[in-house]
MMTF fields as JSON, N, C-alpha, C and O atoms, coordinates in Angstrom:
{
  "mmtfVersion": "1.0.0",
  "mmtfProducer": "UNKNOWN",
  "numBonds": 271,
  "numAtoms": 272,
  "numGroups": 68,
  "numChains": 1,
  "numModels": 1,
  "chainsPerModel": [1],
  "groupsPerChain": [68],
  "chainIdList": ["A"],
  "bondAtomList": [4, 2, 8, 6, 12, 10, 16, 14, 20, 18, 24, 22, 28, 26, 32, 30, 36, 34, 40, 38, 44, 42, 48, 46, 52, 50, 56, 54, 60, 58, 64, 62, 68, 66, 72, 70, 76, 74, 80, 78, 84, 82, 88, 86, 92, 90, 96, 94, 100, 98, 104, 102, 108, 106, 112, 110, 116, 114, 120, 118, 124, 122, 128, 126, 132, 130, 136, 134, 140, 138, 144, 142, 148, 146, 152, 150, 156, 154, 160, 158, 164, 162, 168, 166, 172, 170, 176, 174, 180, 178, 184, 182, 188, 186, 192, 190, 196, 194, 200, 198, 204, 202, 208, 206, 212, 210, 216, 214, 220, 218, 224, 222, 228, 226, 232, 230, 236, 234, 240, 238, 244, 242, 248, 246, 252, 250, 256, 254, 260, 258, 264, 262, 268, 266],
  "bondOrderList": [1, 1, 1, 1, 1, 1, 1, 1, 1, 1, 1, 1, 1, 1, 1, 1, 1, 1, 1, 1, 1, 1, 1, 1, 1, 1, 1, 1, 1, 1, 1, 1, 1, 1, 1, 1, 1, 1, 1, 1, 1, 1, 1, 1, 1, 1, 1, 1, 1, 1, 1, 1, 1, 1, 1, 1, 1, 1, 1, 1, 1, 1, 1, 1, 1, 1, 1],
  "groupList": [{"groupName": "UNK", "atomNameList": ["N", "CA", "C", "O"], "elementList": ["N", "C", "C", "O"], "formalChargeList": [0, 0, 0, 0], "bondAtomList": [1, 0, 2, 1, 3, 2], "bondOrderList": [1, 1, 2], "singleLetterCode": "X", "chemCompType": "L-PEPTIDE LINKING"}],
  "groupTypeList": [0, 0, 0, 0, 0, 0, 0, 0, 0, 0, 0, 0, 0, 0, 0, 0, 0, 0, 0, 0, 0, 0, 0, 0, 0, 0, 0, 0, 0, 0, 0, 0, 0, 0, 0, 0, 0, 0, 0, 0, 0, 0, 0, 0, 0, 0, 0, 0, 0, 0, 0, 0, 0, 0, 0, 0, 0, 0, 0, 0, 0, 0, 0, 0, 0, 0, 0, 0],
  "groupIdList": [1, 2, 3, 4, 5, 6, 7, 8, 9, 10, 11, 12, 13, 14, 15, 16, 17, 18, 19, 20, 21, 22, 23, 24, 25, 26, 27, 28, 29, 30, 31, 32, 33, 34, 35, 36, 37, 38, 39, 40, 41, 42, 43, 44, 45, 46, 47, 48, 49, 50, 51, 52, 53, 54, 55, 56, 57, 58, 59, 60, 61, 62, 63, 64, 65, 66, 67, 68],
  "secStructList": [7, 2, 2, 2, 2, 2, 2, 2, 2, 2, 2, 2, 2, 2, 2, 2, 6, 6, 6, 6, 1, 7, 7, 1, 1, 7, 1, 1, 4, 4, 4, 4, 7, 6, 6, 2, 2, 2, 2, 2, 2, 2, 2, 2, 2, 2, 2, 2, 2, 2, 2, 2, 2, 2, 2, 2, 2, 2, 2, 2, 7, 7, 7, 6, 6, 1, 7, 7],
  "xCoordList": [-24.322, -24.181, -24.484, -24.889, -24.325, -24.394, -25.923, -26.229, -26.652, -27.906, -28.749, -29.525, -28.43, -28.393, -28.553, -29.619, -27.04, -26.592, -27.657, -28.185, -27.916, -29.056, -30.036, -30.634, -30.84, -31.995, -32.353, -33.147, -31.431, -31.539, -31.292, -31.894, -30.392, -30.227, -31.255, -31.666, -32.023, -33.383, -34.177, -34.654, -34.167, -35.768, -35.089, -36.084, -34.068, -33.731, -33.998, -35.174, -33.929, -33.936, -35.681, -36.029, -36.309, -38.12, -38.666, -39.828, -37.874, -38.022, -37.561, -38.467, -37.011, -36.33, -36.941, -36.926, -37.515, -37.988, -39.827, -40.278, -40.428, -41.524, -42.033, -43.145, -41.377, -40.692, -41.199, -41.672, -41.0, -40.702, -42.137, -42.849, -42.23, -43.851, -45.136, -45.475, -45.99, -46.983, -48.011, -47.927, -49.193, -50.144, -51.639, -52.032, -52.013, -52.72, -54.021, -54.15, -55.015, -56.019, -56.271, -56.278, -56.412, -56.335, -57.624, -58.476, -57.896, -59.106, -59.323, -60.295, -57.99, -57.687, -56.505, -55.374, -56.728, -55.296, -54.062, -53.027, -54.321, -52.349, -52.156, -50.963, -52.681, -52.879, -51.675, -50.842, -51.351, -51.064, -49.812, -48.939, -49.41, -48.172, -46.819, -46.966, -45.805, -45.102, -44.651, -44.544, -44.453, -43.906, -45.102, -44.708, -46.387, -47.048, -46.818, -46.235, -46.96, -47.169, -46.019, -46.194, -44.712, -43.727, -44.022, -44.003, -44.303, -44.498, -45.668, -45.673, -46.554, -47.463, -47.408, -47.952, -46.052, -45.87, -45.355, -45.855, -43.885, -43.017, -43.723, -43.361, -45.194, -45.798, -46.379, -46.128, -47.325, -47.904, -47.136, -47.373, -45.929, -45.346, -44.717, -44.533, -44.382, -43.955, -45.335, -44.998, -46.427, -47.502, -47.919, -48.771, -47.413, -48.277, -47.126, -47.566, -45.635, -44.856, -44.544, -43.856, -45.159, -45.401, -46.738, -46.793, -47.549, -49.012, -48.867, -49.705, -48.159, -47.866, -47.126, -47.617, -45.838, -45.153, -46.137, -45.964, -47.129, -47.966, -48.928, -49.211, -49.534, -50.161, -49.994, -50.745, -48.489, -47.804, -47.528, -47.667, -47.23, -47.022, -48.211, -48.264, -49.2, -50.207, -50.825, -51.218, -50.99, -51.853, -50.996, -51.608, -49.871, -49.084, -48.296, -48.073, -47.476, -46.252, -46.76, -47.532, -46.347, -46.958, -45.531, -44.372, -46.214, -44.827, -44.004, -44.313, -43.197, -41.685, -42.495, -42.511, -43.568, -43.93, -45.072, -45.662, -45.463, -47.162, -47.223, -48.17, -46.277, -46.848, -46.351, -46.757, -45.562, -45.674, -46.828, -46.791],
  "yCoordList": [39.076, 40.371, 40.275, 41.272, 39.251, 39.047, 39.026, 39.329, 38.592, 38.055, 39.671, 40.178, 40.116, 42.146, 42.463, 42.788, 42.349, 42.851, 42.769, 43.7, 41.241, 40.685, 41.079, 41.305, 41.41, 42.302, 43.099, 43.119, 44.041, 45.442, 45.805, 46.783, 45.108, 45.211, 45.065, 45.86, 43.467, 43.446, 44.453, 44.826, 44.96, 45.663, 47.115, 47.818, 47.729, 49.041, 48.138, 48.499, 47.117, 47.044, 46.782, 46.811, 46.578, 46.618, 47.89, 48.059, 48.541, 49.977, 50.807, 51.423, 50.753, 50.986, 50.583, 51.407, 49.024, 48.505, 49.564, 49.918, 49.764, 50.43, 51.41, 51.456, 52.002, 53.579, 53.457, 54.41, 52.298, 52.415, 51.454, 51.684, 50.525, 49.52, 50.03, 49.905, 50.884, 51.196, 50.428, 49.2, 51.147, 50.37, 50.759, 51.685, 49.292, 48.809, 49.605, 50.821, 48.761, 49.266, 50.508, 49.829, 51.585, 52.57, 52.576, 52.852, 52.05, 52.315, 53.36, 54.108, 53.49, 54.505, 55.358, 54.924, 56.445, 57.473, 56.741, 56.587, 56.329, 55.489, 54.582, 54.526, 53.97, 52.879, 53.597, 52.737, 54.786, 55.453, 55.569, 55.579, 55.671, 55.905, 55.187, 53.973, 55.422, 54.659, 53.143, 51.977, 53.838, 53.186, 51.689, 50.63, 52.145, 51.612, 50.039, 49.57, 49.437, 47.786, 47.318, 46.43, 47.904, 47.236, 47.729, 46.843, 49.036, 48.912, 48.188, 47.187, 48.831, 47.648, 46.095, 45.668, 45.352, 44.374, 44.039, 43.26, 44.886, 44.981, 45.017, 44.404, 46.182, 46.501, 44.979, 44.457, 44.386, 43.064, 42.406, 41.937, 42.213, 41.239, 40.989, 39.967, 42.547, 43.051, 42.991, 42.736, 43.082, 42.797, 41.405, 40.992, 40.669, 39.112, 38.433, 37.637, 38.794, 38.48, 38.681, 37.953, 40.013, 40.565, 39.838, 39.399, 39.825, 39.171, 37.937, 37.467, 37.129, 35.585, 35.519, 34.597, 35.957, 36.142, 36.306, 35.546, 37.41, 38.055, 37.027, 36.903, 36.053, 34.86, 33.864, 33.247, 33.451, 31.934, 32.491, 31.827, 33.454, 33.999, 33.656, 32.755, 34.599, 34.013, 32.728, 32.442, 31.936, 30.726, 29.514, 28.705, 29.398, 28.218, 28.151, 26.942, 28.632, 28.962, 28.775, 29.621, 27.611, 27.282, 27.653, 27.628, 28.127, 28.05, 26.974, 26.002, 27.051, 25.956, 25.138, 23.96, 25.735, 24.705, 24.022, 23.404, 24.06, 23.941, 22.434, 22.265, 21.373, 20.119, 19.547, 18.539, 20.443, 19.986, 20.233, 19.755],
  "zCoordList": [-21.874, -22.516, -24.009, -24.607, -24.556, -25.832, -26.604, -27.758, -25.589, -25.955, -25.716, -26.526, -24.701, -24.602, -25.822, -26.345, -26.558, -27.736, -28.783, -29.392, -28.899, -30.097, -29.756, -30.808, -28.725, -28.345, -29.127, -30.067, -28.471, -28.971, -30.252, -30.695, -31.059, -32.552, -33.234, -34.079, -32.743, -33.29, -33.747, -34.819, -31.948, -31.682, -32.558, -32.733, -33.066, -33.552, -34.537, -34.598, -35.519, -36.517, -37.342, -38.522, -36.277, -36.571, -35.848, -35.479, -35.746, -34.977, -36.93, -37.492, -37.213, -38.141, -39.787, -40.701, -39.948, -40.592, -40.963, -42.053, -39.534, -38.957, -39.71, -40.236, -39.73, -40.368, -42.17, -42.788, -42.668, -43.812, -44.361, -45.339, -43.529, -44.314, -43.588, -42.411, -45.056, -44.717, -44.216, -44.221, -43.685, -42.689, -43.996, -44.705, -43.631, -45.038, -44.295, -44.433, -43.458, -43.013, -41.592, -40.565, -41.335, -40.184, -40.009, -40.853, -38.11, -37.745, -37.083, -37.185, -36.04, -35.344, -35.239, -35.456, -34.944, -35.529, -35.072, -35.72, -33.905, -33.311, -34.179, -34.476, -34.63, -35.945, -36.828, -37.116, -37.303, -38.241, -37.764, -38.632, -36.487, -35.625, -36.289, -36.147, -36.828, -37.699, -36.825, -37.206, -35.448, -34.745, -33.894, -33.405, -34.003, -32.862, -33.164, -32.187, -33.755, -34.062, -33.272, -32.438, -33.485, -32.732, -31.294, -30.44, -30.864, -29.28, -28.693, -27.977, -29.102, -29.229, -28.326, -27.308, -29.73, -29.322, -28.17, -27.359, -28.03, -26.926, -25.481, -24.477, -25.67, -24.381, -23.833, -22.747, -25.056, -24.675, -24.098, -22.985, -24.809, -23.882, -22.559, -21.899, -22.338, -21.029, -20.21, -19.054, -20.258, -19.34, -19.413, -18.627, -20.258, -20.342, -19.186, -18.356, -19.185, -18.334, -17.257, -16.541, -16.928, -15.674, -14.993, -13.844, -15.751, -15.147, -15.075, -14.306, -15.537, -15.394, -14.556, -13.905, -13.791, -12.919, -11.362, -10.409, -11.366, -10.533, -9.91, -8.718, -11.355, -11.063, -10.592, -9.836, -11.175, -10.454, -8.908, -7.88, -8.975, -7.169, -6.257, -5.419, -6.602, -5.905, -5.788, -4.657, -6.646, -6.871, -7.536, -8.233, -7.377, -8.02, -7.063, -7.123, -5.916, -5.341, -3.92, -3.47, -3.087, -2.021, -1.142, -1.556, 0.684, 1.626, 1.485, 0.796, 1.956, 2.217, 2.8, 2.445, 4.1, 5.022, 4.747, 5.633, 3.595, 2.595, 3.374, 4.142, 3.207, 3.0, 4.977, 5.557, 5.432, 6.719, 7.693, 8.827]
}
């Protein structure tokens, strides 16, 4: 529960931080989004962990009965 706790404090606190440090170069309008860099991040990582999960399943993860 604790580690919950430190999560989420974080992520409100660069949620929060976001808000306030401007964005030097804008290529594209979401660029401008106060918020995007941190979701952004959050999203990447939720798909790099999901897709690595998805991968070791298929192609790393042999039956019980693989070697009999």
């Amino acid at each position: 529960m604790r580690k919950n706790a430190i999560y989420i404090v974080s992520l409100l606190l660069f949620l929060a931080l976001s808000l306030f440090i401007p964005t030097e170069e804008v290529h594209f309008f979401w660029e401008n989004l106060p918020i995007f860099n941190v979701l952004f991040g959050i999203i990447g990582c939720i798909v790099l962990i999901i897709g690595s999960k998805a991968l070791g399943k298929l192609f790393i993860q042999k039956d019980d009965d693989y070697y009999d």
